[in-house]
N, C-alpha and C positions, 0 to 999 in steps of 0.2 A: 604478715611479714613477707618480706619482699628477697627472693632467692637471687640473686646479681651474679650469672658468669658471665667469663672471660670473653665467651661468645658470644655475646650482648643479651641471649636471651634470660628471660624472667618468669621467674615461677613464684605461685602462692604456695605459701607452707605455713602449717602452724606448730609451732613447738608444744609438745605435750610433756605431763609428767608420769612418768607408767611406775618408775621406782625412785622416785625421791627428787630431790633437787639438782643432784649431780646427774642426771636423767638430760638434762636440757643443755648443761655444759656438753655432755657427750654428745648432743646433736647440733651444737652450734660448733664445735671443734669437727664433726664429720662434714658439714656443709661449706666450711671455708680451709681445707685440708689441715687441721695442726692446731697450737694454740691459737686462741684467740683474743686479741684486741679490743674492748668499744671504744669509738669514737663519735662524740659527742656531735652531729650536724645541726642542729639547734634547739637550742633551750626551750626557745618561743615554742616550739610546735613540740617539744620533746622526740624531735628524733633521733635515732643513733645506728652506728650502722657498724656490725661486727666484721671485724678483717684479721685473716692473719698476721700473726704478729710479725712472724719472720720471711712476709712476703716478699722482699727486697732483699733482703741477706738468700733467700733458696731461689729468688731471681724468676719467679712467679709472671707470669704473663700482663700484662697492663689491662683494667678492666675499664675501659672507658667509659662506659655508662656512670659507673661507680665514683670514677675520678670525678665528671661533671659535678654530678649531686655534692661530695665530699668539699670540690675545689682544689685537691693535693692530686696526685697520681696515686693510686692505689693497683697492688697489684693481687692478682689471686680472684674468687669467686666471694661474696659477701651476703650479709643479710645486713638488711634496710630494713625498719618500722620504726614502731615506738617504742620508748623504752621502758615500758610498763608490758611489753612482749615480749619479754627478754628475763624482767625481772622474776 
């Protein structure tokens, strides 16, 4: 999975499970600051790509890289992969 900041750069990360399920929520909620959103970028390939939710309401920085891939403006830091790396 694919780390997306605001400052274009990209990191690989893998979500693990150390204490349960809610293990992975707490590290996709650290990686993109707050709750978190999926949003579906294609079925075909199963990609999805986690955003915060309330990126645009706390006026979050515009992540361009992310907007391209997405096609919406998205603001804040994300994760990009499948969504079998998530689940």
């Amino acid at each position: 999975m694919q780390w997306i900041k605001t400052d274009g750069t990209i990191e690989e990360i893998t979500l693990v499970d150390r204490e349960g399920d809610n293990d992975r929520l707490k590290q996709m909620q650290d990686a993109v600051d707050g709750y978190i959103e999926l949003l579906y970028i294609s079925t075909k390939r199963n990609e999805v790509m986690v955003v915060n939710e309330e990126g645009a309401i706390r006026r979050l920085p515009v992540n361009r890289r992310a907007s391209k891939l997405a096609g919406q403006t998205i603001r804040g830091n994300v994760l990009f992969g499948k969504a079998t790396e998530i689940h």
